[in-house]
DORO-34093 format. One record per residue (C-alpha): chain; x, y, z. Coordinates in Angstrom, 1 decimal. Layout:
! residues N
+-------+--------+--------+--------+
! chain !      X !      Y !      Z !
+-------+--------+--------+--------+
!     A !      X !      Y !      Z !
...
+-------+--------+--------+--------+
***
This chain:
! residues 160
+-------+--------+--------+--------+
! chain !      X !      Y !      Z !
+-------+--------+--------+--------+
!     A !  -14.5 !  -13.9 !  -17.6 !
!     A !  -11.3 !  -15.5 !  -17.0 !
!     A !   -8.2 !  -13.9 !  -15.9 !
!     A !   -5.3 !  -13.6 !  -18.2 !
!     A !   -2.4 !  -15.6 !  -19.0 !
!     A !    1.1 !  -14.8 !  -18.9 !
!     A !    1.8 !  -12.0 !  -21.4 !
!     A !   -0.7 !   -9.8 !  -20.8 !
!     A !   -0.1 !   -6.3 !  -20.6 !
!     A !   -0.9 !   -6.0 !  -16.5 !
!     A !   -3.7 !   -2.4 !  -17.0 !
!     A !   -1.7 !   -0.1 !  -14.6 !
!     A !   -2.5 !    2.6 !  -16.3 !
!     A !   -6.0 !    2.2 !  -14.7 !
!     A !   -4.5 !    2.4 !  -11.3 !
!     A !   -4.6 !    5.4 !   -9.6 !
!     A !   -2.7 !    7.1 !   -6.2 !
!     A !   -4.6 !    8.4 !   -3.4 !
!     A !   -5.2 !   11.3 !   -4.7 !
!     A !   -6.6 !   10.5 !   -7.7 !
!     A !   -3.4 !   10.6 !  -10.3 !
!     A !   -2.8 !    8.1 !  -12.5 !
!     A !    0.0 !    5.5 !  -11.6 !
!     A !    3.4 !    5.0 !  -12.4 !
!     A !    4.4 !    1.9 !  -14.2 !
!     A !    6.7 !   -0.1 !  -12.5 !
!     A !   10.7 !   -0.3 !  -13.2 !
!     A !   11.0 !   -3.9 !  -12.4 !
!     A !    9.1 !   -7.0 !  -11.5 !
!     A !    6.5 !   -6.3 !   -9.2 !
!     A !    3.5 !   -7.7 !   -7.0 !
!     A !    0.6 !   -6.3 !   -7.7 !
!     A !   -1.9 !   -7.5 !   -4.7 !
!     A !   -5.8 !   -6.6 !   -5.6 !
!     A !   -7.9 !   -6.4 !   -2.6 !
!     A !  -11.1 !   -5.0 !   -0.7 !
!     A !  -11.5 !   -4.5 !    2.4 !
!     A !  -14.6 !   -6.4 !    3.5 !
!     A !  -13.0 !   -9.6 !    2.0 !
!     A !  -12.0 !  -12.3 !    4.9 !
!     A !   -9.6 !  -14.0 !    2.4 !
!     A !   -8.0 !  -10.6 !    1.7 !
!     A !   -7.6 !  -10.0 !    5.4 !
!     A !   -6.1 !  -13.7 !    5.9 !
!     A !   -3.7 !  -12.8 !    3.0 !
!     A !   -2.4 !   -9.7 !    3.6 !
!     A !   -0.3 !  -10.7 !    6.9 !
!     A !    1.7 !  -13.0 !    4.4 !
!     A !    2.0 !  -10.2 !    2.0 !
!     A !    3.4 !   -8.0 !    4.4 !
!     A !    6.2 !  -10.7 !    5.0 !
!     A !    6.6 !  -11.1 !    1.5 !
!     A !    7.2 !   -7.2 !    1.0 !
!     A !    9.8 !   -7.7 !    3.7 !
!     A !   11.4 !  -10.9 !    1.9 !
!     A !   11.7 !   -8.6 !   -1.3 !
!     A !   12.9 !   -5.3 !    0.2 !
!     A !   16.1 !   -3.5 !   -1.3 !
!     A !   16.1 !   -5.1 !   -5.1 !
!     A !   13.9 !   -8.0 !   -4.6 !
!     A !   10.0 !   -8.2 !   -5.6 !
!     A !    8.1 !   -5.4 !   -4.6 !
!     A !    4.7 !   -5.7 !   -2.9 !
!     A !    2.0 !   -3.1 !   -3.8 !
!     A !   -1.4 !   -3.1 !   -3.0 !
!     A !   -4.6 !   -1.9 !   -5.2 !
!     A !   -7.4 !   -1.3 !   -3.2 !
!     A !  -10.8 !   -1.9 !   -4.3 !
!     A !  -12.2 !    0.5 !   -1.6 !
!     A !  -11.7 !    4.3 !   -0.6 !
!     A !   -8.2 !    5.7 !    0.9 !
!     A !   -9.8 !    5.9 !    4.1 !
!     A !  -11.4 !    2.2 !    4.3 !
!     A !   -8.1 !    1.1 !    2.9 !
!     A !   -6.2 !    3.1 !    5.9 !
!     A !   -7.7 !    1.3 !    8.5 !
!     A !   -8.0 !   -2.5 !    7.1 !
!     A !   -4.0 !   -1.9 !    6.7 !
!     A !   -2.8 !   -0.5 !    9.5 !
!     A !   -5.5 !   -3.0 !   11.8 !
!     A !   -3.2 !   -5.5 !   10.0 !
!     A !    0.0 !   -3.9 !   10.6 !
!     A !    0.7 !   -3.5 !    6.7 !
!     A !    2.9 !   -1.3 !    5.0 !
!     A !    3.3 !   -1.7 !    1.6 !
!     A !    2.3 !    0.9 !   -0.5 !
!     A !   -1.3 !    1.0 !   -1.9 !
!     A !   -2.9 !    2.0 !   -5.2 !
!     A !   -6.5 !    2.1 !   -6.1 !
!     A !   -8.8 !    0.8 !   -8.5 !
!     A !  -11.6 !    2.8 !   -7.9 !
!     A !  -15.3 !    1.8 !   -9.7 !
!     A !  -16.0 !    0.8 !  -12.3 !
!     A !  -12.9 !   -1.4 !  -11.3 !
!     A !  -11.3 !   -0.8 !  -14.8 !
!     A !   -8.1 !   -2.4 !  -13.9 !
!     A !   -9.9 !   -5.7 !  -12.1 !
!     A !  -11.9 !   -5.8 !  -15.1 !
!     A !   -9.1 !   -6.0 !  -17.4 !
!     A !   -7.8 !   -8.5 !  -15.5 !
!     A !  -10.8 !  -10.7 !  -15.7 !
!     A !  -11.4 !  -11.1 !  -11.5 !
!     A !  -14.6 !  -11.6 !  -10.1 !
!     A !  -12.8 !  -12.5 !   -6.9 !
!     A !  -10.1 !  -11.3 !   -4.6 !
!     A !   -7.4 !  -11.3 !   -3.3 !
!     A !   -6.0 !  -12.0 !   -6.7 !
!     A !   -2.0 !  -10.8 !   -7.4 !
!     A !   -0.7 !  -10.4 !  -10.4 !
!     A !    3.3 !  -11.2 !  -10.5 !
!     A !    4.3 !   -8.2 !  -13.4 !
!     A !    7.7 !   -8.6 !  -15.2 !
!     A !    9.7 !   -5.1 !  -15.8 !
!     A !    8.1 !   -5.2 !  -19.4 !
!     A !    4.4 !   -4.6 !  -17.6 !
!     A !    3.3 !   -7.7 !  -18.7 !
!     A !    1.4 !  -10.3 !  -16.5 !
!     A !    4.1 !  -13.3 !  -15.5 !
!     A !    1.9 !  -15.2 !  -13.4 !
!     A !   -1.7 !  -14.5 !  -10.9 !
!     A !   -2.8 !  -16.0 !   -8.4 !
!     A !   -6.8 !  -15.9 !   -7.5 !
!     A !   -7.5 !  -16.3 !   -3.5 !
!     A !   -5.3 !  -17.7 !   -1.0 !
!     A !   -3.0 !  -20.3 !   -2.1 !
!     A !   -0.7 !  -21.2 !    0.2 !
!     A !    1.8 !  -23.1 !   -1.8 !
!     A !    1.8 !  -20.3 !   -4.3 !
!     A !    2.6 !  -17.5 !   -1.7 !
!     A !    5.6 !  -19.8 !   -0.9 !
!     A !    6.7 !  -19.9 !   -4.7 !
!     A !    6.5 !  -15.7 !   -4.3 !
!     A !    8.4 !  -15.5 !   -1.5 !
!     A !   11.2 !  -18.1 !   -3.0 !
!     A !   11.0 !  -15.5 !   -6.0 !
!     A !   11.4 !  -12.4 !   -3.9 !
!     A !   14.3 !  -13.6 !   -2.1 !
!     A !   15.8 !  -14.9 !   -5.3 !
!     A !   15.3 !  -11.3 !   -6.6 !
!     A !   16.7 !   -9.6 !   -3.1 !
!     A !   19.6 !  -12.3 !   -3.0 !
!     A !   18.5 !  -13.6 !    0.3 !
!     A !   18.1 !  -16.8 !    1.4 !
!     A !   14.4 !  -18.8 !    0.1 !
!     A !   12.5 !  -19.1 !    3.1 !
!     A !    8.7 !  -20.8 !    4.1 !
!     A !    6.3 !  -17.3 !    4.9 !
!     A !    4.7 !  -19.8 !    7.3 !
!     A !    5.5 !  -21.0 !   10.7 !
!     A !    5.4 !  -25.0 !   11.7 !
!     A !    3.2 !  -24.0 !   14.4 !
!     A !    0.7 !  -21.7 !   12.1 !
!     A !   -2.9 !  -23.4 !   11.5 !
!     A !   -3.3 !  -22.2 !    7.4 !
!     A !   -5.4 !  -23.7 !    5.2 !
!     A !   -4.1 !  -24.9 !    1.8 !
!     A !   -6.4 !  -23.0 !   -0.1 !
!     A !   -9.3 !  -20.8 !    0.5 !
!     A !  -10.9 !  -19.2 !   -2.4 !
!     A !  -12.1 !  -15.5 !   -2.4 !
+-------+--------+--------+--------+
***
């Protein structure tokens, strides 16, 4: 199944807190971050995520997380990472992944204000996690800025 294209309504209404409500929609353009826990291209991502949310604080382009595993899995895979974004889940059968078409993560899913899916991006893609980070600080009025350091060994890509 492929994943939508831009337009689509993004399925947050699948989403749900930790303790099992259903999630709010978002007021304004969000990053919706898909994950699980056992994934080594989610754990490479997430550190550049976490800068991301940082980039985008007060106004910009919010970061939020949907788990794929249990509160308590999630808990520990985040804070091993040092991440604090907030975290929703998408608990089996995976309703919201499936409506999105992914048979891999990390996957995010840039979401306008409207709910509707403005762009995703399927694994690690380094040049596209730049082009998020030039839109969070855009969004934040800040500076655009490289998420990676000369000195960091990333690949280009790395699929999940």
């Amino acid at each position: 199944m492929a994943a939508p294209g831009p337009g689509t309504l993004f399925p947050a209404s699948s989403l749900r807190t930790e303790d099992g409500r259903a999630a709010p929609r978002a007021a304004r353009e969000t990053l919706y971050a898909v994950f699980h826990t056992e994934c080594p291209t989610s754990e490479l991502c997430w550190p550049y995520l976490e800068r991301l949310r940082r980039i985008g604080d007060g106004g910009g382009l919010p970061v939020v997380g949907v788990s794929q595993d249990d509160p308590s899995e999630t808990a520990a895979f985040l804070a091993r990472l040092g991440v604090s974004a907030p975290v929703l889940y998408d608990p089996p059968p995976w309703k919201a992944s499936q409506a999105l078409g992914l048979s891999s993560v990390p996957a995010l899913a840039r979401v306008g204000a409207d709910g509707r899916v403005q762009e995703i991006v399927v694994g690690f893609q380094k040049a596209r996690l730049d082009g998020l980070a030039t839109r969070a600080a855009e969004l934040s009025g800040r500076p655009a800025g490289s998420l990676f350091g000369p000195n960091e060994n990333v690949p280009a890509v790395r699929p999940g």
